[in-house]
N, C-alpha and C positions, 0 to 999 in steps of 0.2 A: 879400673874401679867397677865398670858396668859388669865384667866378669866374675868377678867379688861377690857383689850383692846379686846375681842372677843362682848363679853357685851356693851362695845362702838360702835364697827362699828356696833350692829346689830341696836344701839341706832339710830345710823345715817344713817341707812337702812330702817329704817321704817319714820325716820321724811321726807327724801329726798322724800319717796314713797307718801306719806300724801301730799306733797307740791306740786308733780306733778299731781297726781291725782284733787287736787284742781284746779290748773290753766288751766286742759284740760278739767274743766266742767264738770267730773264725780260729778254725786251726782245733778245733777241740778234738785233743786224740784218748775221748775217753773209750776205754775196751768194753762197749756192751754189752757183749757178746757173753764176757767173764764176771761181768760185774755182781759181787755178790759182798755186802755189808751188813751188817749188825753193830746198835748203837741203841742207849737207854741212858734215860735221865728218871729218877725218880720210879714210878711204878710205869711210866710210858717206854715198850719199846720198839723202836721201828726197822723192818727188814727191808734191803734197795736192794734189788736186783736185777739186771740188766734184763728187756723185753724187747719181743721183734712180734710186733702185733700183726705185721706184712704177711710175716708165714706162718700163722697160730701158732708161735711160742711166745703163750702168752701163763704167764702163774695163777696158781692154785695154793691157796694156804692153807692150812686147819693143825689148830691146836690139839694135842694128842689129847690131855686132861684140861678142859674148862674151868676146871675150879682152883688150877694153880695162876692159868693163865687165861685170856679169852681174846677176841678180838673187840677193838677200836675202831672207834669211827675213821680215823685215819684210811684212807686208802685211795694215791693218787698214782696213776699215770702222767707224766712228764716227757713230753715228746720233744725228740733230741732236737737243738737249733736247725742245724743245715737240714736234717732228714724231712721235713716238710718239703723242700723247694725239689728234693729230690725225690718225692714220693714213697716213701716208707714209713712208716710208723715205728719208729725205732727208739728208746727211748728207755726211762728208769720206770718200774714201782714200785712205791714206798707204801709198805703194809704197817699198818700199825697195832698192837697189841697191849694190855692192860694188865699188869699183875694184879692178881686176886685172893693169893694167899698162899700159904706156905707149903714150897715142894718144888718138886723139880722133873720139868716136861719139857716132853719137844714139839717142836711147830714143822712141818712136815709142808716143804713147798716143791711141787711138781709141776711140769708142762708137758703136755701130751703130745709134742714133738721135736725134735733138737732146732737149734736155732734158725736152718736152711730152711725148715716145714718138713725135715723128713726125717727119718730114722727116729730110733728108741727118745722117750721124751728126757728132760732134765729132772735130774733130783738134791735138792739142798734143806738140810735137817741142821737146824738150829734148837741145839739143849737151854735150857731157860732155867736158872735157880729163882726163886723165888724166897723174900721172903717174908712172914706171918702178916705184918702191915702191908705186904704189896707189892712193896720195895723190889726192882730189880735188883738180884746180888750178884747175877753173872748171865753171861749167855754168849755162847759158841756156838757159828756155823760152819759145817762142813758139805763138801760135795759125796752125793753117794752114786753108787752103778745102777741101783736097784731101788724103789722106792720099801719101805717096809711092809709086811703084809697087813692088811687091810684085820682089825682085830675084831672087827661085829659079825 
């Protein structure tokens, strides 16, 4: 019987362990590295893309036309759980953007070195429809080789 119930608690010693460690985001195997989303509600939309603040690959955004779209007060850094204990700055940021009227532009997000600190930097171009009220009506990101040339 002492067998039994020793055998239980340790049963429930390890699930309770399992269950917390889950909900404190141990084990998080998000790819930051690659992380790159796009997502909008209404005339709000916001870009997440994975950031390593450790080796300046850190993002740059700018809306190509302003008067389709513009930027939002929105714009945070999110430093990954574990990366702190281990000393990195590694982590999401979430750019936020405003539609403004009707038309269709790109948001042009650069970093001026790949995610090591070294070689050619990152480039992710997200097309933005807009439309007359504000309204997001679509928006696609992709990765580029190359950022666009500079038009001024």
């Amino acid at each position: 019987m002492k067998r039994v119930m020793i055998l239980l608690l340790l049963t429930a010693a390890v699930c309770a362990s399992a269950v917390l460690t889950a909900a404190c985001g141990a084990g998080d195997d998000t790819d930051y590295e690659h992380l790159r989303d796009v997502s909008w509600e209404g005339t709000e939309l916001t870009i997440m893309l994975g950031e390593n603040q450790s080796t300046g690959c850190e993002w740059t955004t700018r809306p190509e036309d302003d008067s389709v779209i513009g930027y939002s007060l929105h714009r945070v850094f999110h430093l990954a759980g574990s990366q702190v204990t281990e000393g990195n700055a590694i982590g999401t940021l979430e750019a936020g953007f405003e539609g403004k009227g009707a038309g269709t532009s790109r948001i042009i997000c650069t970093t001026p070195v790949g995610w090591d600190g070294t070689g050619a930097g990152l480039t992710y171009i997200v097309t933005v429809t807009v439309n007359e009220d504000g309204t997001i009506e679509s928006a696609e990101g992709v990765e580029s080789e190359t950022p666009p040339a500079d038009e001024n």
